[in-house]
Steps between C-alpha positions, in 0.01 A plus 500: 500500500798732571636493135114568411508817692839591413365470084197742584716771650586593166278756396535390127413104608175627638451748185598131298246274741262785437481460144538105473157481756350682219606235176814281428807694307808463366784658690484724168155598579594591833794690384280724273295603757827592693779807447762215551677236314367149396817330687414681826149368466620178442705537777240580741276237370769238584464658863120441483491172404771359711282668766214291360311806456472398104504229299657478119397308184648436236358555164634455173771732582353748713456477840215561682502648893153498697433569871492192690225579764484204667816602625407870584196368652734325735697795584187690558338199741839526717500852520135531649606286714776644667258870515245260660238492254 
């Protein structure tokens, strides 16, 4: 859970989780919607998904990140229940 945390403290890996709740992309997509390079995407979408925060498929020869929210879900479960909720 720590490495989880660690991943969202980037305020680019939330703005990156924020768009992949909303469809699957390409870290090309994701760089387009970004003022920064397609290898520092990449970069922190390696973060992200060794975090488990997002999973990648392979197509053809693209690939393909989406949110893994069975995983955030998680996260979210543990957190409520350290504020008691």
């Amino acid at each position: 859970m720590g490495c989880a945390f660690k991943a969202i403290s980037d305020e680019r890996r939330r703005m990156i989780l924020k768009i992949l709740g909303k469809s699957d992309a390409s870290a090309g997509e994701i760089a387009s919607k970004f003022n920064i390079s397609q290898p520092t995407v990449s970069n922190h979408l390696k973060i992200l998904k060794e975090a488990g925060l997002i999973t990648e498929q392979k197509i053809k020869q693209n690939r393909i990140y989406s949110l893994n929210r069975t995983e955030l879900r998680k996260i979210i479960e543990r957190i409520e229940e350290l504020i008691g909720r």
